[in-house]
Structure formats: C-alpha cells, structure tokens
N, C-alpha and C positions, 0 to 999 in steps of 0.2 A: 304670568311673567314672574319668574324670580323676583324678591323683594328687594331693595337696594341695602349696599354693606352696610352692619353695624358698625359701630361707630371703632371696633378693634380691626375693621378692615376683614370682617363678617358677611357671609349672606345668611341674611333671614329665611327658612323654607318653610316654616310653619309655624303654628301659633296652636298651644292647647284652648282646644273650648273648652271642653268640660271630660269629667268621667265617667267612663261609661262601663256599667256594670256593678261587681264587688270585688273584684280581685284585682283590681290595675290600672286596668286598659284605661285608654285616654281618647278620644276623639279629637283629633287634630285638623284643622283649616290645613289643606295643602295653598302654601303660596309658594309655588313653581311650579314651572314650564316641566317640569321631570320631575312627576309624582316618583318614577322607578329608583329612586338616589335613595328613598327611606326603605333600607334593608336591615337584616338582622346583623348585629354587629357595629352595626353605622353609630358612631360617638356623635355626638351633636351637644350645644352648649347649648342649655337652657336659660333664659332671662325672665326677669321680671314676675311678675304672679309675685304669690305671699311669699319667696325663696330667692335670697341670693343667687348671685351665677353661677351652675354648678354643671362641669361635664355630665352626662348619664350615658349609659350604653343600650341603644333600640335591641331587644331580649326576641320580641314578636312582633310581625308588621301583619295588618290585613285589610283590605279596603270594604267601604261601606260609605254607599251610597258615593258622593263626589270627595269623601275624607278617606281618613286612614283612620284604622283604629291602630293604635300603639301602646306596647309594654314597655318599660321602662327595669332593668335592673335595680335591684333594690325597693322599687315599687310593686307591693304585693295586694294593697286593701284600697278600697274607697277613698278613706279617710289621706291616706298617702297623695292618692290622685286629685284629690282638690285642691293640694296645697299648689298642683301644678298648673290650676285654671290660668287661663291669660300667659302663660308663659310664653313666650317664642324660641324656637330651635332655628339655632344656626349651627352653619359649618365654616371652616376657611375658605378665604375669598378664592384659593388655588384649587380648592379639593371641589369647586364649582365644577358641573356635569359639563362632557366637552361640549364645544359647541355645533350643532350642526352645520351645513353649507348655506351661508345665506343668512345664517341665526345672529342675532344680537341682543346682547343683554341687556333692560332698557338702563339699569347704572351706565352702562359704558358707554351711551352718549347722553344723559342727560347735562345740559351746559353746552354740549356742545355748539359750533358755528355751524349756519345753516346760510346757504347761499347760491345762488342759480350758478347756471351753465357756465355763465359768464365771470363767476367769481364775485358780484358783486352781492354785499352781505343781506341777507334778507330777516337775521333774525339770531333767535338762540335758542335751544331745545329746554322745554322746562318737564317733557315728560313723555314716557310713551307711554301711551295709556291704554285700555283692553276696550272696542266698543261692540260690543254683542259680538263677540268673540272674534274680530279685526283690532289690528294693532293700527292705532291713532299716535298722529306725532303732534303736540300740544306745543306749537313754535310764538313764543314772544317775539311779535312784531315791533315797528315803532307805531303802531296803530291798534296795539293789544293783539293778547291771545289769539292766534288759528288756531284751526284743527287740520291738518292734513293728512290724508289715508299713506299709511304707511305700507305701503307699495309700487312698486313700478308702474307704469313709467314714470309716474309723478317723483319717484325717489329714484335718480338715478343712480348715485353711490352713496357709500358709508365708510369711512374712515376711522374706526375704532381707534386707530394709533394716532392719528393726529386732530381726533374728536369734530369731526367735520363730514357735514353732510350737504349734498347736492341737491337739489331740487328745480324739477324744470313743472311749474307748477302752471295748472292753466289758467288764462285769464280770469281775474275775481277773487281766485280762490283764498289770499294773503290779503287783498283788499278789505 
C-alpha cells in the first residue's frame, strides 16, 4: 500500500536502501500498490538520507527481485549513490496512480468513523494494514484495537469523501 502523505501533502513511494553497483543505480524499497508509476522521466522528491530535499529525475528504471533498481540524473558513481541511502521518494499527492474500482488508499481513511448498519459508532480507523498480503482494517474500539478483514461482507461501504466506513461485523469480532 502506498505510504501515507509527507508532511507537504506528498506520497511517499519509495525509500533508497542502498547502491547498487559502480555507476549509480540505487535499489529502492518499492512502498506502493503501483510499482509501474516508477518510469523513466518520472521527477520524484527525495528526502532525508545524508541530502537535503532535492527534486531528481528517474534517467533508468529496472526491477530486481521485489525492488527496482533506479538511475537518478546527475547520479553517475557509487560514491554519488550513497549519499542517497535512506532517502524516500515522493511524488504529489494528485499525480497519485488513479485509483482502481473498489481501491482505497489506506491515507484516505485512516481517522476515519467506523460504524455498523445501523449508524451506530463502533469506532475510528487507525490504519489499514497489509496481513500476508490481505488488507486489515486496525479499528480503535472503546475496548481497544481490532483487527477486522478488510473485505466484504464485513465492510459493506467506504466513504472516502465523508471519511466513513460501514461495518456489519459478526458477532465477537469488535468484542
């Protein structure tokens, strides 16, 4: 799942590990749902690492293993690419990949109200979280943290615009 906005109203999509090679390349954590957004061309803002924030422009993209290897313009040697260890690449929050049907981005309800059929409040979203590759909805009860499977039928709707979520959950499971 996409990382939630940097704090400029950012999405996070990736995080340098490390360098890999002598001329560049960087091996990159993909964090999102749409590995395919890291293309050649693609501007993305880097943060953190030993380097202020600095736009860079992706020069080469290539996958390996569950990352990406990436070039960076202006980035030529090793010594270059380490400076970029730790870093994270974002993009703007709007140049976010569209959305699929059915898709949600877990920023866009995390906080939100969680509440059965009947409207009555059950709770507040503190996260959707990844469990062996299912989306888990991490809901603050007044009874502490659930977990509840983020799918149907248990989640009957999702209200992105008014940050509210439906839940017809079965007995126990909020208990």
């Amino acid at each position: 799942m996409a990382s939630a906005p940097a704090p400029d109203d950012r999405i996070v999509i990736g995080r340098v590990l490390k360098p890999h090679g002598l001329k560049g390349e960087v091996v990159v954590e993909v964090l999102t749902d749409f590995p395919e957004r890291f293309l050649e061309g693609l501007r993305v803002r880097l943060s953190g690492g030993s380097r202020e924030a600095r736009e860079m422009r992706i020069v080469a993209v290539r996958p390996h293993q569950r990352r990406v290897l990436l070039t960076f313009e202006g980035i030529s040697d090793v010594s270059a690419a380490e400076t970029l260890r730790g870093a994270e690449l974002s993009v703007n929050a709007q140049d976010v990949a569209p959305r699929p049907e059915g898709y949600v981005y877990h920023w866009e309800i995390e906080g939100a109200a969680v509440v059965d059929a009947k409207g009555a409040p059950l709770g507040r979203v503190i996260e959707l979280a990844d469990a062996g590759g299912r989306p888990l909805l991490v809901v603050e009860t007044a009874r502490g943290p659930r977990d509840v499977p983020f799918s149907r039928p248990i989640v009957m709707s999702v209200d992105v615009a008014k940050k509210k979520i439906v839940l017809d959950p079965p007995p126990g499971l909020l208990d």
